[in-house]
PLY file of the C-alpha trace (Angstrom):
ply
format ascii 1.0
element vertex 205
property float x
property float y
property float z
element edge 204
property int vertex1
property int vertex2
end_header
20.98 -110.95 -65.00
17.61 -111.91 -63.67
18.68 -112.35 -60.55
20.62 -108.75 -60.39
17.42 -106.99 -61.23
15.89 -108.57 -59.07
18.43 -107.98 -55.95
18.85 -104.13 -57.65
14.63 -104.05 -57.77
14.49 -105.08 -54.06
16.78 -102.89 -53.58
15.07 -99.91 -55.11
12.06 -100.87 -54.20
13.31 -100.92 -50.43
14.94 -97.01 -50.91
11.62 -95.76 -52.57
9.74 -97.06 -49.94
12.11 -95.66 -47.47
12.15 -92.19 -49.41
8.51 -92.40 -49.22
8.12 -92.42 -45.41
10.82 -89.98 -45.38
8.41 -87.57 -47.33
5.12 -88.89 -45.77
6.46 -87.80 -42.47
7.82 -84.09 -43.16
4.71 -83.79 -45.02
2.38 -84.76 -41.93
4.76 -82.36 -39.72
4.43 -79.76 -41.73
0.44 -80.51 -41.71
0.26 -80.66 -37.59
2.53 -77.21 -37.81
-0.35 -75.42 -39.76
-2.80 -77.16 -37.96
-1.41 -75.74 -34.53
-0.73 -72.26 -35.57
-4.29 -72.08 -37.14
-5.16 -73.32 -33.28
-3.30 -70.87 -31.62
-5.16 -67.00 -30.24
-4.14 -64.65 -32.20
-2.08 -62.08 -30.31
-3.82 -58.88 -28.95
-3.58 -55.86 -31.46
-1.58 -53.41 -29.56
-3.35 -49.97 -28.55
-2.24 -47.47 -30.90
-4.26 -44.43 -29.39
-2.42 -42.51 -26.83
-4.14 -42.89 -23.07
-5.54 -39.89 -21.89
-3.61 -37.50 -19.72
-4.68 -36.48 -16.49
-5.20 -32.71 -16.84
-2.12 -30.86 -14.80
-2.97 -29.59 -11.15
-3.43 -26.03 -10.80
-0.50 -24.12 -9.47
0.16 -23.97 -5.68
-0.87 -20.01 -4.40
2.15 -18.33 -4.15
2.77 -17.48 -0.20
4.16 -13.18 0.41
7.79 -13.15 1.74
7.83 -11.82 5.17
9.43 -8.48 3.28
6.61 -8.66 1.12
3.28 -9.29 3.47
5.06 -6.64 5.69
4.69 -4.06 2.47
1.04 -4.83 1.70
0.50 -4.30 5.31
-0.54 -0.64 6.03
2.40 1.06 8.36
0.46 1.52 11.91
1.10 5.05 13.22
3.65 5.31 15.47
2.87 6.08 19.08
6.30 8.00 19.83
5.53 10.73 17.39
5.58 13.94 17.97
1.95 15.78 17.95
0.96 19.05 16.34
2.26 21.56 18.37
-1.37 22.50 21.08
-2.63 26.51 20.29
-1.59 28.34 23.58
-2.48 31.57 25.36
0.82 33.07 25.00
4.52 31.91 24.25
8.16 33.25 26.34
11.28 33.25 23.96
14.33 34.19 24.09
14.05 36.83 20.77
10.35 37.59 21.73
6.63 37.52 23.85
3.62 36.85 22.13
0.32 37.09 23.55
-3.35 37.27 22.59
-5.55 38.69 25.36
-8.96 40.30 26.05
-9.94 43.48 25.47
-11.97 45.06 27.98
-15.32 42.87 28.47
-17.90 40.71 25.74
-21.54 41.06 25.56
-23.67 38.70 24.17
-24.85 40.34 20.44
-22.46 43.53 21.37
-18.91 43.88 18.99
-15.49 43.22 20.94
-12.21 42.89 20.10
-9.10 40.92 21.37
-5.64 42.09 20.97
-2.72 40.12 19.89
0.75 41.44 20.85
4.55 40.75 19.56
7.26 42.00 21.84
10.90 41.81 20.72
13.46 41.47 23.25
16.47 42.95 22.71
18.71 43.05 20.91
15.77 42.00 18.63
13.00 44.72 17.75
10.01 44.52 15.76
10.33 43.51 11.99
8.48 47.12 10.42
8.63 45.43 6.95
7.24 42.62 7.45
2.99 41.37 6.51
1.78 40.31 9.85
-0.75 38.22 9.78
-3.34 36.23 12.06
-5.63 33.64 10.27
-8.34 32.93 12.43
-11.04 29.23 12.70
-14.27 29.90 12.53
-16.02 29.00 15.61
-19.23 28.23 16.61
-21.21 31.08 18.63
-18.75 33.88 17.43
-18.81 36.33 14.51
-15.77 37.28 12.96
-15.09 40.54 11.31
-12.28 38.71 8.89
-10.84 35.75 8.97
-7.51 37.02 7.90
-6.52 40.01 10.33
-3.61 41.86 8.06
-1.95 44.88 8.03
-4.62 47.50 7.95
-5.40 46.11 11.42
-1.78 45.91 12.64
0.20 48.51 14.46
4.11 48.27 14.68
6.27 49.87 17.07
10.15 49.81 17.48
9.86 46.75 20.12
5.81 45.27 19.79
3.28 44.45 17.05
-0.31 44.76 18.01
-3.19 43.04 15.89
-6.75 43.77 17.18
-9.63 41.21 15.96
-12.76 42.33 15.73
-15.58 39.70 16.82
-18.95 39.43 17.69
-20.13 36.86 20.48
-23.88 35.71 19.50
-24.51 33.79 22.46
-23.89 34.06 26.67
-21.39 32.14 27.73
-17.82 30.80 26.99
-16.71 31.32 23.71
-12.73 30.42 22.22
-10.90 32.74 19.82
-8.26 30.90 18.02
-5.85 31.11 14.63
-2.22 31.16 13.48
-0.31 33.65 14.01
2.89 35.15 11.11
5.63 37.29 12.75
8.99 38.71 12.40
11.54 40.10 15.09
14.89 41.44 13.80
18.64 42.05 14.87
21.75 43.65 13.51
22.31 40.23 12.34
19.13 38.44 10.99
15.44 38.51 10.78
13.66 35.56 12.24
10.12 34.90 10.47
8.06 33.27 12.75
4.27 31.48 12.91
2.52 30.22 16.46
-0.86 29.01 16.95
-3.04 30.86 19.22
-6.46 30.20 21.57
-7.92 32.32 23.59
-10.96 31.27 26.22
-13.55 34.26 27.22
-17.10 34.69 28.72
-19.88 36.80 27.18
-22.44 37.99 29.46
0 1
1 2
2 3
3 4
4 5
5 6
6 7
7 8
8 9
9 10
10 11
11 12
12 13
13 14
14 15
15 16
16 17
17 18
18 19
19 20
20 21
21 22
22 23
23 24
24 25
25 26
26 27
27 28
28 29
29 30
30 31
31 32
32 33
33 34
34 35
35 36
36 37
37 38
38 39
39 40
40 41
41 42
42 43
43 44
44 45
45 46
46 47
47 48
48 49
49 50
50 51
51 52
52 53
53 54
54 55
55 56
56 57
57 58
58 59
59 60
60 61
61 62
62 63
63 64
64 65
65 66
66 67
67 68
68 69
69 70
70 71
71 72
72 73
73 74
74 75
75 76
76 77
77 78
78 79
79 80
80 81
81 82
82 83
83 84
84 85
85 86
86 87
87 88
88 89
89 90
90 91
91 92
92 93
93 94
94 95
95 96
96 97
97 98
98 99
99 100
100 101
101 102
102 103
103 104
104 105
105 106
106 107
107 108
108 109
109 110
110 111
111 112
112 113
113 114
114 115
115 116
116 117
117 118
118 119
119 120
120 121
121 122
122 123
123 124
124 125
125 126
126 127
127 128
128 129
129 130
130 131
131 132
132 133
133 134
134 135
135 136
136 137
137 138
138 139
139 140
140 141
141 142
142 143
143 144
144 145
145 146
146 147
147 148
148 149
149 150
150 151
151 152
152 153
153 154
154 155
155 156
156 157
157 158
158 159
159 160
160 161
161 162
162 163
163 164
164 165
165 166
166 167
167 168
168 169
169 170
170 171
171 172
172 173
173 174
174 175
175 176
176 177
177 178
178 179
179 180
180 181
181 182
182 183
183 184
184 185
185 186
186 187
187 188
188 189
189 190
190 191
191 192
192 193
193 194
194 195
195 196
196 197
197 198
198 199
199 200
200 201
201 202
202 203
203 204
């Protein structure tokens, strides 16, 4: 019996022994474990703010379609159109004449008049119902009577119209009577209302 404990005791003794290194070694890796993570950097918190944002870059200008720049552009005046019709001395239609000419001769400070005159041609005649009418421009150097010469200073006839304009030249020398001119010739058919512009050059002595 003894000798059974004894062989049992060695025996136990030998497994306790063995079960203590077992434990004495886990326990010292457990140890050099905590021991290294305790050694090791801690990691870098990670940023929580947002990084700033580069402010956006203003728009590009915005460039005028050809259409467009072409609009905004003033139109340039165009060199093939027509002018306003130059005042003349007298005009030659077919339904008509008309003529402004002197009367008699101008004296410096003296009164004159010029005449205007509308001749039908037939089969047109003068137009006895209708307002004639000359508007005259003022002119530098010359007195007018009325700038509107109307009916009281009109005298109608089967074929002619005559207007007489009363002026005044204040100085010697040449002097231009000018103004529109409102006229009607008739036929068995129609009445044809009319307007000219009319200039007329003369000396005062």
């Amino acid at each position: 019996m003894a000798r059974l404990l004894s062989v049992s005791g060695s025996s136990l003794g030998s497994g306790f022994v063995r079960l203590v290194t077992l434990g004495s070694l886990s326990a010292l890796s457990a140890l050099s474990a905590l021991s290294a993570c305790k050694n090791q950097t801690p990691p870098a918190a990670e940023a929580t703010a947002t990084e700033p944002v580069s402010p956006a870059a203003p728009p590009a200008p915005a460039v005028a379609s050809a259409p467009a720049a072409a609009a905004l552009t003033p139109a340039a005046a165009d060199p093939t159109a027509p002018s306003a019709a130059a005042a003349a001395s007298n005009y030659s239609e077919a339904p008509f004449d008309v003529v402004i000419q002197p009367k008699g001769t101008y004296t410096s400070g003296q009164a004159g008049v010029v005449e205007v005159v509308v001749t039908a041609k037939p089969p047109f005649h003068a137009n006895d119902k209708y307002p004639y009418k000359f508007k005259l421009n003022e002119a530098p150097g010359l007195k007018l009577a009325n700038l509107v010469v109307d009916k009281d200073a009109v005298k109608v006839e089967k074929m002619r119209a005559t207007l007489s304009v009363a002026l005044t030249p204040e100085s010697v020398g040449k002097h231009t009577v000018s103004g529109k001119l409102f006229f009607s010739v008739c036929n068995v058919d129609q009445c044809l209302v009319e307007k000219r512009d009319l200039a007329l050059d003369f000396d005062a002595k």
